[in-house]
C-alpha positions in Angstrom: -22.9 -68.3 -94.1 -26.5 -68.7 -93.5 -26.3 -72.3 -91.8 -23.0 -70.8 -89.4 -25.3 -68.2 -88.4 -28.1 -71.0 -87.3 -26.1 -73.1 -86.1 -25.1 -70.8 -83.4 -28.2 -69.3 -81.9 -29.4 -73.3 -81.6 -26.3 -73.1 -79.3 -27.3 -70.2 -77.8 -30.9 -71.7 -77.1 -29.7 -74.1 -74.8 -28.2 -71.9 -71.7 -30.6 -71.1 -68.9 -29.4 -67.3 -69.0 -31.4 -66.6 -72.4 -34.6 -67.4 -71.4 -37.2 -64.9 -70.9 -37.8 -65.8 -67.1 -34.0 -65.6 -65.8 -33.5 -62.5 -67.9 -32.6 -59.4 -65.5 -34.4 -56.4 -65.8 -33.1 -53.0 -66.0 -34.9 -49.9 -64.1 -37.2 -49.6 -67.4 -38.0 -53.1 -67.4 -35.7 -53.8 -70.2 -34.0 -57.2 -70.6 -30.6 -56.9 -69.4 -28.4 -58.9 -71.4 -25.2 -58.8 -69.3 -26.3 -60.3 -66.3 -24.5 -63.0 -64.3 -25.5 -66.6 -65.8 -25.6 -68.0 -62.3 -28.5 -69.2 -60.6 -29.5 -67.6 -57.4 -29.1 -70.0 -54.4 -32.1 -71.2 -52.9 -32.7 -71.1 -48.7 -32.8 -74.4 -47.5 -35.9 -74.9 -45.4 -35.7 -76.9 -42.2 -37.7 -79.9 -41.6 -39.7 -80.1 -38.5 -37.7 -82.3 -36.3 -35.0 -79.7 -36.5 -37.4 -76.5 -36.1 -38.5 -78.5 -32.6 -34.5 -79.4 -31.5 -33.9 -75.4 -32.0 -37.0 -74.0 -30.1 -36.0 -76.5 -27.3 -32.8 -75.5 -26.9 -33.5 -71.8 -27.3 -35.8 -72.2 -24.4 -33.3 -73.8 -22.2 -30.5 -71.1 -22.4 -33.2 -68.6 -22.5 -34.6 -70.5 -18.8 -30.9 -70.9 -17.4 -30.2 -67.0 -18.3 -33.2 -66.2 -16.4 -32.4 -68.5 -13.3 -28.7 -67.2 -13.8 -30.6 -63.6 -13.2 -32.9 -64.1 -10.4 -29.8 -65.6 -8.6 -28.0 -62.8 -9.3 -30.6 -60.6 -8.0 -31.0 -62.3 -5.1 -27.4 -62.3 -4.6 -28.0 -58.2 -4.7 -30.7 -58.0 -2.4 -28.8 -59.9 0.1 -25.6 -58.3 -0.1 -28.1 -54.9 -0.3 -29.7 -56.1 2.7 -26.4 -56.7 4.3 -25.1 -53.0 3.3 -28.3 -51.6 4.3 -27.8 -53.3 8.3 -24.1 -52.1 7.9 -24.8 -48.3 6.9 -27.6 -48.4 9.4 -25.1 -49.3 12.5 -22.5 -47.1 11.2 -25.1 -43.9 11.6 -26.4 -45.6 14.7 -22.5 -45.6 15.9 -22.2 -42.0 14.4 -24.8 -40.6 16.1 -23.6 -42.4 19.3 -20.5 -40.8 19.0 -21.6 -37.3 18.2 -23.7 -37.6 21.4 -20.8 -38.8 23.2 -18.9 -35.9 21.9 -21.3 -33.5 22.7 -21.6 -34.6 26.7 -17.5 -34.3 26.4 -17.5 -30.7 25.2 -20.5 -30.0 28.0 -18.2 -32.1 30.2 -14.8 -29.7 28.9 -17.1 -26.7 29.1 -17.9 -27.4 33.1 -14.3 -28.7 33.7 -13.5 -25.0 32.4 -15.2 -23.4 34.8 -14.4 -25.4 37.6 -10.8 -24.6 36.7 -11.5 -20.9 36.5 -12.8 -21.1 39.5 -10.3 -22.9 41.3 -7.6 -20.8 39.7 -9.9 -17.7 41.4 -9.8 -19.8 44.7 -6.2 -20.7 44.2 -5.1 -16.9 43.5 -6.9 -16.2 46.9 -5.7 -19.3 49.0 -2.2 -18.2 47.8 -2.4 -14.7 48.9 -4.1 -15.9 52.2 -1.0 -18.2 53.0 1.2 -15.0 51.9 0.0 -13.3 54.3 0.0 -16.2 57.3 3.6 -16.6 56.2 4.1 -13.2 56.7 1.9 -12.7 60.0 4.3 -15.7 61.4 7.3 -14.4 60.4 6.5 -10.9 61.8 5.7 -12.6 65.0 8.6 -14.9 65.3 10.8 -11.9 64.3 8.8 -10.0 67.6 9.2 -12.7 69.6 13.0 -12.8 68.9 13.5 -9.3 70.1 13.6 -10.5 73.6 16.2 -13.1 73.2 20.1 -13.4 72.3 22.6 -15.2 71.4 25.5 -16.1 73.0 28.7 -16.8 70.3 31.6 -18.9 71.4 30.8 -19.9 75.6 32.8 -23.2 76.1 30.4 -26.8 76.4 30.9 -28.9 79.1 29.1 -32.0 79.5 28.1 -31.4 82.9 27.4 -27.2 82.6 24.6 -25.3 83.7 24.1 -23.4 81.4 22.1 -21.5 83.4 24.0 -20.5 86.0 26.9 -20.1 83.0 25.2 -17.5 81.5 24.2 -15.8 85.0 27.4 -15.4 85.8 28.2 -14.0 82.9 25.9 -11.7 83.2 26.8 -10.6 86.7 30.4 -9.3 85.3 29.1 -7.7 82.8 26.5 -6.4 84.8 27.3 -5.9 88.6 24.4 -4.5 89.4 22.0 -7.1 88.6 23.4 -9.7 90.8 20.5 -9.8 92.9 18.0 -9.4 90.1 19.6 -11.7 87.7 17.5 -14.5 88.0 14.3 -12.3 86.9 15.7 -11.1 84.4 16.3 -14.4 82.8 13.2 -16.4 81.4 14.8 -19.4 79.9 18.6 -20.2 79.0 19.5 -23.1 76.9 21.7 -24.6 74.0 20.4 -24.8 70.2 21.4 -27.7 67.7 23.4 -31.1 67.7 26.2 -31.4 69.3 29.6 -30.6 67.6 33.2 -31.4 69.2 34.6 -28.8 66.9 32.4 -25.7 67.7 30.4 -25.2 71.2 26.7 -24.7 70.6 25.2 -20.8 70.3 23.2 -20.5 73.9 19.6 -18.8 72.9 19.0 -16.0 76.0 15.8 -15.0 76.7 14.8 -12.1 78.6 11.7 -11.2 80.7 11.8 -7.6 79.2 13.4 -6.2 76.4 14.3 -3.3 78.4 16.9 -6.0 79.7 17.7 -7.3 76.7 18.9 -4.3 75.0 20.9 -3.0 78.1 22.9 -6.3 78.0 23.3 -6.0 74.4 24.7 -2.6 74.0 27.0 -3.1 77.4 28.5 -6.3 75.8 29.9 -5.1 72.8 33.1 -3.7 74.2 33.3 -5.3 77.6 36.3 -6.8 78.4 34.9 -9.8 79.8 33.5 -11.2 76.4 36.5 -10.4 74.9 38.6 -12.4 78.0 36.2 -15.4 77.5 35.9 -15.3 73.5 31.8 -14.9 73.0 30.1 -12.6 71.5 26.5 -11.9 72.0 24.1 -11.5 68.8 20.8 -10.9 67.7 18.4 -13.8 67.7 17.4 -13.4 63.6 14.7 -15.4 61.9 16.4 -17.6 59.2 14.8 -15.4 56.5 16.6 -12.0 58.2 20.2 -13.9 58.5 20.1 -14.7 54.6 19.1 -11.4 54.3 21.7 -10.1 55.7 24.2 -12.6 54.5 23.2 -11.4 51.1 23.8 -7.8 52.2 27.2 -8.2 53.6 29.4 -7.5 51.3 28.9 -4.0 50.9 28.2 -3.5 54.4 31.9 -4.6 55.3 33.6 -2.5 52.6 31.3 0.4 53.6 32.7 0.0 57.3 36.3 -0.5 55.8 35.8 3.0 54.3 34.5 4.4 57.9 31.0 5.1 56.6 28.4 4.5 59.4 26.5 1.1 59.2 23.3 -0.3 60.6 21.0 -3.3 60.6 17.0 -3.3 61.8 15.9 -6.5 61.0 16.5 -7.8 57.5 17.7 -4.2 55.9 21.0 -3.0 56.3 21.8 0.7 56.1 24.6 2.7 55.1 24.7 6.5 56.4 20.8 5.9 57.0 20.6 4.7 53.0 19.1 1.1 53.4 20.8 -1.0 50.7 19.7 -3.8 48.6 22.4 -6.7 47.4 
């Protein structure tokens, strides 16, 4: 029994593991008997060729990154630089245009005014021309009152009109047969010529005093109704659409017997002027 027991701690002797300085130590500085039997693993250490290689090429990349960056940088500046030139011609254009709008609204604000005004001048040239428009018609509508017209008087190529119409005037008015020529101003056909219809014959008197005696002795005299004419008023074209418009009731009113009259452009009925 004895010899078993030292045969085996000879055995024991000879692993690493139970000697003293590869003995772990617990946190009371005990010998830990459990610990693993393997050997830590030692660094290597590099030899000094290989220590140079490494610091060589660490140096390189470390150069190339930094070349890398200062080309990127420069890269930035430029395309900064670039951007910088653009933003400054886009607020160079921006201001350019805000002037450019700002002369247009001053530009607008004047055109304004101008139109104002001639709207103002335009109100007032209107009402001026109104008012020629009316001062001519008035006139030609005065002027009228001396003439006639003569309805229906047969057109021969050869006539006198003339001496026609004098003789005319002598039947219906006997008395004026030595006069007749003064009492005529001017005597001649109106429009283009028409193989259908004679011409109306514009009359026009010396005095209106003439002028309306003729008138009112025409309208029943036999002779105008032997020869087929008819004499007429001498209207401006604005008082014969008047009247045309008018017409209507004017006819049924003198159907019905009701007393009918025209001064100028108005029509009356009874003395009521009517409207179309």
């Amino acid at each position: 029994m004895a010899k078993a027991n030292s045969k085996a701690h000879k055995a024991l002797l000879t692993h690493d593991y139970l000697g003293s300085e590869n003995m772990d130590t617990n946190s009371r500085g005990n010998k830990n008997p459990l610990s693993s039997p393997c050997k830590a693993t030692t660094s290597h250490k590099k030899q000094k060729g290989e220590e140079e290689t490494d610091s060589n090429v660490s140096n390189s990349a470390l150069l190339a990154a930094i070349e890398g960056l200062q080309k990127m940088m420069e890269s930035f500046g430029a395309d900064l630089k670039q951007n910088t030139l653009s933003i400054s011609n886009i607020a160079k254009a921006v201001e350019f245009n805000s002037a450019e709008i700002q002369d247009c609204k001053e530009k607008n604000k004047q055109m304004e005014k101008q139109i104002t005004q001639l709207k103002t001048t335009n109100e007032v040239l209107t009402k001026k021309v109104d008012n020629l428009e009316n001062k001519a018609s008035n006139l030609d509508r005065y002027q009228r009152k001396w003439n006639l017209r003569l309805k229906g008087l047969k057109e021969d190529k050869e006539e006198d009109t003339r001496q026609s119409v004098s003789d005319i005037i002598k039947k219906i008015q006997p008395s004026w047969k030595e006069k007749v020529n003064f009492i005529l101003d001017s005597v001649h056909r109106i429009g283009p010529k028409n193989p259908d219809h004679p011409r109306q014959v514009i009359i026009q008197f010396t005095s209106r005093f003439y002028r309306d005696e003729l008138w009112r002795s025409t309208k029943q005299h036999p002779t105008c109704k032997e020869l087929n004419i008819r004499f007429a008023e001498d209207l401006t074209k604005e008082d014969r659409e008047a009247r045309l418009a008018v017409w209507p009731r004017v006819e049924q009113a003198r159907k019905a017997g009701l007393k009918t009259t025209f001064k100028g452009p108005y029509a009356f009925i009874n003395g009521q002027r009517v409207t179309p």
